[in-house]
N, C-alpha and C positions, 0 to 999 in steps of 0.2 A: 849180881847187879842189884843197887839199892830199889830202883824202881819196881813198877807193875804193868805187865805187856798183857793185855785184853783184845781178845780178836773176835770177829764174828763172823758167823761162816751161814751157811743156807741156800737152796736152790734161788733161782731167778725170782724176781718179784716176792721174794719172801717177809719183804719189809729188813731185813738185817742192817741197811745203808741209814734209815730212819731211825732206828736202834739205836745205832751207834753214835750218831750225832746228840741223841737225844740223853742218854748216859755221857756222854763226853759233858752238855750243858749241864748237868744232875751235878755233877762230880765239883767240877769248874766254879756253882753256886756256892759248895760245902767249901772253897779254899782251894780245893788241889789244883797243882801243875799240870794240866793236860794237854797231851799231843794228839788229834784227831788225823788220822791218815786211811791211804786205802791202797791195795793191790787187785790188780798191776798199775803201779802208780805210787804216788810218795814223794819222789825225789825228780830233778826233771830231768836223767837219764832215763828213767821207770817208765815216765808219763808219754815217752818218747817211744816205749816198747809197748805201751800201752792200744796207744792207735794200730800199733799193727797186727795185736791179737783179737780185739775186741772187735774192727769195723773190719769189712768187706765180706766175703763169700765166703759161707760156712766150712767149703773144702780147701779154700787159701792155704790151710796149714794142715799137715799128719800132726798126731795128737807126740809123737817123738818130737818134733820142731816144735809146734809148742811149748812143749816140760823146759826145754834150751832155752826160748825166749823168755818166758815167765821166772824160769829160776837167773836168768841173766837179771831180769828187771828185781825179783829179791835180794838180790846178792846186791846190787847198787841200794835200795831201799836200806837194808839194812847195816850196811855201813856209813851209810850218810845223813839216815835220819834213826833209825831205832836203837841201835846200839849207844850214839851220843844222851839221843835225850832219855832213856833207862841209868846209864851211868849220872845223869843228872837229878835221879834220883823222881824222875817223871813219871806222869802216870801216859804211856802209850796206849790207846787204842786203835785198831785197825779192821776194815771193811775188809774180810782177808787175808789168810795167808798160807800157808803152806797144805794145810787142810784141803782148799779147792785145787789145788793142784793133783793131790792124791785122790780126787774122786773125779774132775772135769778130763786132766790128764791121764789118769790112770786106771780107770776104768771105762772113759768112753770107748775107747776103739782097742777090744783087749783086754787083758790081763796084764797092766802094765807097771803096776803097784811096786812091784821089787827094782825096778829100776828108777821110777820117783821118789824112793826113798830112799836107795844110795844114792843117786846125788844130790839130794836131801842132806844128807847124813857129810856127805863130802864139801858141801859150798855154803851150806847156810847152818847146821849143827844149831839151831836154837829154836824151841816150840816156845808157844804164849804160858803166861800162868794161869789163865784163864780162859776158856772159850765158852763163846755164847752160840747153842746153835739154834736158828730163830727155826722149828719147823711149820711146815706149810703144806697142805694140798697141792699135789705138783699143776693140776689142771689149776685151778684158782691162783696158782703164783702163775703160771704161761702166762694166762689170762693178763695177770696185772702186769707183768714182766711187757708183754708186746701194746699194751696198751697205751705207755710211755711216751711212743713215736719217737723215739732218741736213735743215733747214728750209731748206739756199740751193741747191736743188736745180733753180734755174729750166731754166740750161743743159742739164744733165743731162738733163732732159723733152723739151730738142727731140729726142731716141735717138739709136742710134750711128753713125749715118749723119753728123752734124753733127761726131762726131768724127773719123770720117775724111777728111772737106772738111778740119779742123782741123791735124791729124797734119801732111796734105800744105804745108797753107799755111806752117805751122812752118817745116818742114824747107826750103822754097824762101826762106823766110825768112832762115835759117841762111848760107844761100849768099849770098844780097843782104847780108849783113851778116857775112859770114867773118871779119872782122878780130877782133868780138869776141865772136862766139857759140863757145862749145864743145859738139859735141854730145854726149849720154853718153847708154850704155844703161840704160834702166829697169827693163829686165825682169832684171835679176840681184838678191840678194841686197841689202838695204840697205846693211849694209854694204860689200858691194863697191864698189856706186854713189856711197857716200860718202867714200873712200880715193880713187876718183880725182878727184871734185870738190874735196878738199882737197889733191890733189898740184896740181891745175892751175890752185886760186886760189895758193897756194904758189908755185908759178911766177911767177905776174902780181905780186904784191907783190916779190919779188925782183927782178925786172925793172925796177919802178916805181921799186926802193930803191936 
């Protein structure tokens, strides 16, 4: 695919959502074709699967009916909105993707890593060329995470305990997948965090070009 798929991944309240908007603008200024999107959500199949993992009671779902629903709402995302506008040679970025599933799904409740990733492997068969993973203090991201007062607070409910399972999973993440994670601090300054995630997608497209 001619395009460039950039994701970003991170505990709650990590800032990643601001990130992402803000490289989407960066990018958008210099000329490029940009898609800004997010999971669970994207397409309005997605956004529809979206409400029902995000809002209600943090035991609503086993973390198995999750992985179904989320990789249901990828598999629509990705055929209706990622895959067209990459073949159009677009730059995609996305608040999530497959990553938060192999650590929210598959490590909260478990060891459930080898089953998220065949069907992984089975329904979606496509990682990003780039990942950004914004890291964070898991107490200091709760904190900002519940602070919000917003209705998709499911995660957030299980406390901050579940963010630093989260935090750790990431970052071991990072390593399993070094070629294209970058990690960057979150605890600076927005904008500092956003001059280096725009030098270092800067880079990848130079590189690419």
């Amino acid at each position: 695919m001619p395009g460039l798929f950039i994701s970003f991944e991170g505990i709650d309240g990590s800032g990643k959502s601001t990130q992402a908007r803000l490289l989407a603008e960066t990018l958008r200024a210099k000329g490029e074709d940009v898609v800004l999107t997010r999971e669970p959500g994207g397409s309005p199949g997605a956004e529809e699967i979206r409400a029902l993992v995000l809002e209600g009671d943090p035991d609503r779902w086993s973390a198995e009916t999750e992985l179904l629903l989320f990789t249901a709402a990828r598999r629509d995302h990705l055929e209706r909105l990622i895959i067209p506008a990459l073949a159009e040679g677009k730059i995609v970025i996305t608040d999530r993707f497959a990553d938060s599933s192999r650590i929210y799904q598959g490590t909260r409740s478990g060891d459930k890593r080898a089953q998220v990733d065949a069907l992984h492997e089975l329904m979606i068969g496509r990682e990003p060329d780039l990942t950004f993973l914004i890291d964070m203090d898991p107490d200091l991201g709760h904190a900002r995470a519940k602070g919000r007062g917003g209705t998709e607070e499911r995660f957030e409910d299980f406390g901050a305990e579940l963010q630093h399972k989260m935090r750790a999973g990431f970052l071991a993440l990072a390593e399993d997948f070094s070629d294209r994670f970058r990690v960057v601090d979150g605890t600076r300054s927005i904008e500092a965090v956003a001059r280096d995630v725009a030098q270092m997608a800067h880079c990848e497209l130079k590189a690419r070009r």
